[in-house]
PANU-492190 format. One line per 4 residues: number of its first residue (from 1); their letters; for each residue x negated, y, z negated of C-alpha. Coordinates in steps of 0.25 Angstrom, whole numbers. Last residue first. Example, Ala and Ser with C-alpha at 12.3 -4.5 7.8 and 13.67 -1.06 7.14 Angstrom:
residues 2
2	SA	-55 -4 -29; -49 -18 -31
This chain:
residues 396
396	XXXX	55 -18 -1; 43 -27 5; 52 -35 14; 53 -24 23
392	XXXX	52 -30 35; 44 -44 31; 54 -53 35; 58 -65 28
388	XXXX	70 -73 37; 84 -74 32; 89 -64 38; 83 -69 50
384	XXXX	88 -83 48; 102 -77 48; 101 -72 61; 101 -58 69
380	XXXX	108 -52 56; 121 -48 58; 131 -43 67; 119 -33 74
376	XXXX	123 -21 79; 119 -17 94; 115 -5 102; 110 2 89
372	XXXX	104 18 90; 110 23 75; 113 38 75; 129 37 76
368	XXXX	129 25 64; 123 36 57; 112 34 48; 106 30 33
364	XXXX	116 21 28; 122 17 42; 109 6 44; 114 -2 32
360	XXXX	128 -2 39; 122 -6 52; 113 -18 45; 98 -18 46
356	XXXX	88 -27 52; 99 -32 61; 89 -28 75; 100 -18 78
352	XXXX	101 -13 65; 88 -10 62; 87 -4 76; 96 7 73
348	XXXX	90 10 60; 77 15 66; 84 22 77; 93 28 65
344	XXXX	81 31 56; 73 38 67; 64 32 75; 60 45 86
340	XXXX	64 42 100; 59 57 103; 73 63 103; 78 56 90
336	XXXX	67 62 83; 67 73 88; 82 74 84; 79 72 69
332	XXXX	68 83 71; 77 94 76; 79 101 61; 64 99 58
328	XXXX	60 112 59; 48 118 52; 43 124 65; 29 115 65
324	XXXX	38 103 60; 47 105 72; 35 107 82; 30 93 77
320	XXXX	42 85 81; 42 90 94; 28 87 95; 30 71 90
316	XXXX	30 70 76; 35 55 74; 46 56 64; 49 40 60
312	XXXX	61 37 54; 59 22 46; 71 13 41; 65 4 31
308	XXXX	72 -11 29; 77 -15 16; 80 -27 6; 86 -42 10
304	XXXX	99 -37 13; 99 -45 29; 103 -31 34; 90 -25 27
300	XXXX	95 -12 20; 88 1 23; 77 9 19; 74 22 24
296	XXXX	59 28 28; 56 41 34; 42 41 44; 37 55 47
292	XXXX	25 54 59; 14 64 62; 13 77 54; 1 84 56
288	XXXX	5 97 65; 18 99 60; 12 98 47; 4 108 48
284	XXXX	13 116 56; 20 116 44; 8 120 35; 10 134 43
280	XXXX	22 136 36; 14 136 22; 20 135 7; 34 133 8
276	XXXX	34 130 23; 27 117 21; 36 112 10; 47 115 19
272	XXXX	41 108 30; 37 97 23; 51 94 17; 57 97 33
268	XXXX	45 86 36; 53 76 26; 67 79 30; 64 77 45
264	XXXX	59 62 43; 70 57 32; 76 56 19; 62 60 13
260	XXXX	52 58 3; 40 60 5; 26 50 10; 13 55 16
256	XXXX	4 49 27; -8 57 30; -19 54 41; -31 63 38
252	XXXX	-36 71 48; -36 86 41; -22 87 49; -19 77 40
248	XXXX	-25 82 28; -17 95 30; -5 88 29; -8 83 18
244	XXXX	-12 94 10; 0 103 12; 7 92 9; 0 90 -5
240	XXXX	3 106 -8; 16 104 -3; 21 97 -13; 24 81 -17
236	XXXX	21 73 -5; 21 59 -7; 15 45 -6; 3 52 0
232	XXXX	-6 44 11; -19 50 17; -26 42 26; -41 45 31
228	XXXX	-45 48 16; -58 55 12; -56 56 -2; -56 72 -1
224	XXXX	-43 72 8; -37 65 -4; -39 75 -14; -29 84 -9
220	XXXX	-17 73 -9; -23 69 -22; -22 83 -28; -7 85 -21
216	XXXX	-2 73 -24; -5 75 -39; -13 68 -50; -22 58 -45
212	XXXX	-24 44 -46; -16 41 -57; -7 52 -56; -3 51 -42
208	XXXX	-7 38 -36; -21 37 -27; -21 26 -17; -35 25 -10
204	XXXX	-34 15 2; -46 9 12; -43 4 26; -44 -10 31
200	XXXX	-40 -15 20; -40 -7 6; -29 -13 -2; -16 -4 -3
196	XXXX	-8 -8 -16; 6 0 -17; 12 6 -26; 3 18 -29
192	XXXX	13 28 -36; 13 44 -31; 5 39 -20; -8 45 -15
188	XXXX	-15 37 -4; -26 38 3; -32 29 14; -46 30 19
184	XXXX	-46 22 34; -50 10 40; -37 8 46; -28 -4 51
180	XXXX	-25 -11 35; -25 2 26; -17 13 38; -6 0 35
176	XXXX	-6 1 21; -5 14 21; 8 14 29; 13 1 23
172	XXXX	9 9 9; 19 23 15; 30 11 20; 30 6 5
168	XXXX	31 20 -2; 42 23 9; 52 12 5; 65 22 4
164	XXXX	65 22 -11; 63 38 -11; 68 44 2; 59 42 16
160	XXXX	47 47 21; 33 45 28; 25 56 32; 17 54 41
156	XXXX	3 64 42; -8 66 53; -22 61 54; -30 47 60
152	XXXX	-19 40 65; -14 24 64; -6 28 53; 2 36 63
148	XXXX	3 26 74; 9 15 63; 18 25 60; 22 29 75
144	XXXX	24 14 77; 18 0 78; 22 -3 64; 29 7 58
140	XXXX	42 -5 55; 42 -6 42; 35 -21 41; 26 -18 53
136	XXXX	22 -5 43; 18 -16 31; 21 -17 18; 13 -17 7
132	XXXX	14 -29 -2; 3 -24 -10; 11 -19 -22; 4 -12 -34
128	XXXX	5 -25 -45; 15 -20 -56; 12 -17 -70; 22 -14 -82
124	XXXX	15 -10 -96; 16 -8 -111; 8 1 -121; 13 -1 -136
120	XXXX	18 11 -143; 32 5 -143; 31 3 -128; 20 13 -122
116	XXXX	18 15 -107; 9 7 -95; 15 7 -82; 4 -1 -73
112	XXXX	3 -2 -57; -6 -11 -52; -15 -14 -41; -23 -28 -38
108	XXXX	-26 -40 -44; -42 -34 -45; -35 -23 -53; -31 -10 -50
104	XXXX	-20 -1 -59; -12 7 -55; -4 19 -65; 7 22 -72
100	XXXX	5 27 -87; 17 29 -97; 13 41 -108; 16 37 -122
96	XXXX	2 43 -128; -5 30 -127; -2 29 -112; -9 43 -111
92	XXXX	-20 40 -118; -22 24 -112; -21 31 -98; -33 40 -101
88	XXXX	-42 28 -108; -37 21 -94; -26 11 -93; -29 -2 -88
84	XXXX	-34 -12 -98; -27 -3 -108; -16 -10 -103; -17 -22 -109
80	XXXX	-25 -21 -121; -15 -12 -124; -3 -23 -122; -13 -32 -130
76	XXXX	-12 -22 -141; 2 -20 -141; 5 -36 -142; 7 -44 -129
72	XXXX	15 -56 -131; 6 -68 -126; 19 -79 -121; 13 -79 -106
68	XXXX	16 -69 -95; 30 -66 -98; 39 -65 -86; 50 -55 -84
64	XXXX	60 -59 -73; 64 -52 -60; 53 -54 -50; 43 -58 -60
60	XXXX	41 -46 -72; 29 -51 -77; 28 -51 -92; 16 -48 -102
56	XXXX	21 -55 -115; 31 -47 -125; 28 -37 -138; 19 -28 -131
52	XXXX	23 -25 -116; 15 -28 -103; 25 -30 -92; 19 -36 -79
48	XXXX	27 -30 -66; 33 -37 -52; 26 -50 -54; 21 -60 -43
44	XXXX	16 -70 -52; 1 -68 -48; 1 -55 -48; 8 -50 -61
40	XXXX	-2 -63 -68; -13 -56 -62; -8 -43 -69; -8 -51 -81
36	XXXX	-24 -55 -79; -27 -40 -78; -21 -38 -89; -27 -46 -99
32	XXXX	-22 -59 -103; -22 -68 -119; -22 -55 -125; -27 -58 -141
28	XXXX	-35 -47 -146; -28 -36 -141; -31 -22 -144; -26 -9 -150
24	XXXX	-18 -19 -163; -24 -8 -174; -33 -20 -177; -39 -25 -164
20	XXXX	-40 -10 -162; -49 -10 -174; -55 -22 -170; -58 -16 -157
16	XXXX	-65 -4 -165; -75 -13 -171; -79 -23 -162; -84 -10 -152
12	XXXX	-91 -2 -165; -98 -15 -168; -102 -14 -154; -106 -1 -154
8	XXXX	-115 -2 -165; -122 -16 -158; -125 -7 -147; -131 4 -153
4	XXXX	-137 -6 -163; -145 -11 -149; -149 5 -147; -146 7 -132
């Protein structure tokens, strides 16, 4: 290279930062970069870092706002900022009033960034990606069919439950669990990536939908080329994407899926229907690959410190499996109770009986006549153990 080459183009360089030093693009004086405030976010245990023009960097701390020192960010500092992060692509669109939410990786970790404009100026809000996955002990699917299941090498669980019923923390207990006992390829595709999953004993690829990739469907069928031994989905969107996963579990992959459900029987009659719109024999399919469905409710503790889950567990024993072949599912509540299945009101019935949960809390989502209790207690079994920190559920 021609040494006045190198000298022209750093003339040139000088040049056009002090044209942006000018027209305010860049920052001349920021006391921080970014990486060091989301240190800061770590190490005081915040819930989001605020980057806005006009104001210092705050933490929000439990309920309060903090300032982070008494530096208040100008617009070009805030750009300096963020466009530490944002691709040249990300910094178009952002620049054109589009919001942007995405991860970010650092060496403190994973976080999730939601950039937009304010008065022309870009501004943020940051949260560290959660790590405090629970684990299945804690949910009770330890030492059980579900444990059994992710213990296997192919078929598919589905795992269920309303919006807001805790199923996006059992689906990571569930991956995280596969993580820490097998050496296994894990995929994920999540509408949001929420939680962190650290390679242990197995190694995890999380891919979130529109960052990653751009539909369920494409990642979904993508991923049997990545050479995955786990397949876990965060939703099931159309038939097309079910299609495909349940033929990469007859293919021997394991697959665990999430949708939204009230409870077991309402989530595989939705498959069936889909099913049946585009190909009855994919019915069979399913029939054939279908292994556990878990539906997840969430209750109130009896001592009122948050909630419990309530888990229905469909174990598809034959019986169960000819019902899904013929696309019936009118008998499968009463297989359930035949076999000695855990239905929400076997589940619920023990809850009260240990004091976990109160009758009247239990009488939201059942029958008094469907509940198995021999004895109610008065209260809690001691006023120590309501006292006490336990782990069940202490993650919601």
């Amino acid at each position: 290279m021609n040494p006045h080459d190198a000298e022209l183009k750093e003339t040139l360089a000088r040049l056009t930062e002090a044209i942006q030093r000018l027209n305010g693009e860049v920052a001349s004086n920021l006391p921080y970069s970014l990486e060091q405030l989301l240190q800061v976010l770590i190490k005081h245990k915040g819930s989001f870092l605020h980057i806005n023009c006009g104001c210092p960097a705050m933490l929000r701390i439990n309920e309060d706002l903090v300032p982070i020192g008494e530096h208040i960010l100008s617009a070009a500092e805030c750009r300096t900022l963020l466009n530490s992060v944002l691709t040249p692509e990300q910094r178009k669109l952002q620049a054109q009033g589009q919001e942007l939410d995405f991860n970010y990786m650092s060496e403190e970790g994973g976080f999730r960034f939601h950039v937009y404009l304010e008065r022309g100026v870009p501004g943020a809000s940051v949260r560290k990606l959660r790590t405090d996955i629970p684990r299945l002990v804690e949910l009770g699917l330890s030492g059980g069919a579900v444990e059994k299941f992710l213990s296997q090498s192919q078929g598919l669980m589905l795992l269920t439950g309303t919006p807001r019923s805790g199923k996006i923390n059992t689906f990571a207990a569930m991956v995280a669990y596969i993580n820490k006992v097998r050496r296994v390829r894990i995929v994920t595709i999540e509408p949001k990536i929420q939680f962190w999953h650290q390679n242990e004993e197995g190694f995890v690829i999380q891919r979130e939908i529109g960052s990653d990739t751009r539909s369920f469907r494409q990642a979904v069928m993508q991923a049997v080329m990545q050479d995955p031994d786990i397949l876990a989905v965060g939703a099931i969107p159309d038939t097309e994407t079910l299609e495909v996963l349940l033929q990469a579990a007859a293919g021997g992959h394991l697959v665990l899926a999430m949708l939204d459900a009230v409870n077991c029987a309402r989530a595989v009659d939705e498959l069936i229907a889909a099913l049946q719109s585009s190909d009855a024999r994919m019915t069979v399919l399913l029939a054939h690959v279908l292994r556990l469905v878990v539906c997840q409710h969430l209750v109130g503790r009896a001592d009122g410190r948050g909630l419990l889950p309530v888990m229905e567990i469909l174990e598809c024993i034959p019986e169960v499996q000819e019902m899904v072949a013929r696309g019936s599912t009118t008998d499968l509540h009463q297989a359930m109770y035949s076999s000695g299945m855990q239905t929400v009101a076997r589940h619920l019935s023990r809850m009260v009986e240990v004091g976990s949960v109160t009758l009247e809390e239990a009488l939201k989502l059942v029958d008094r006549d469907e509940l198995e209790i021999q004895q109610v207690p008065a209260e809690l079994p001691t006023e120590a153990r309501a006292d006490e920190e336990t782990p069940l559920m202490s993650w919601l």
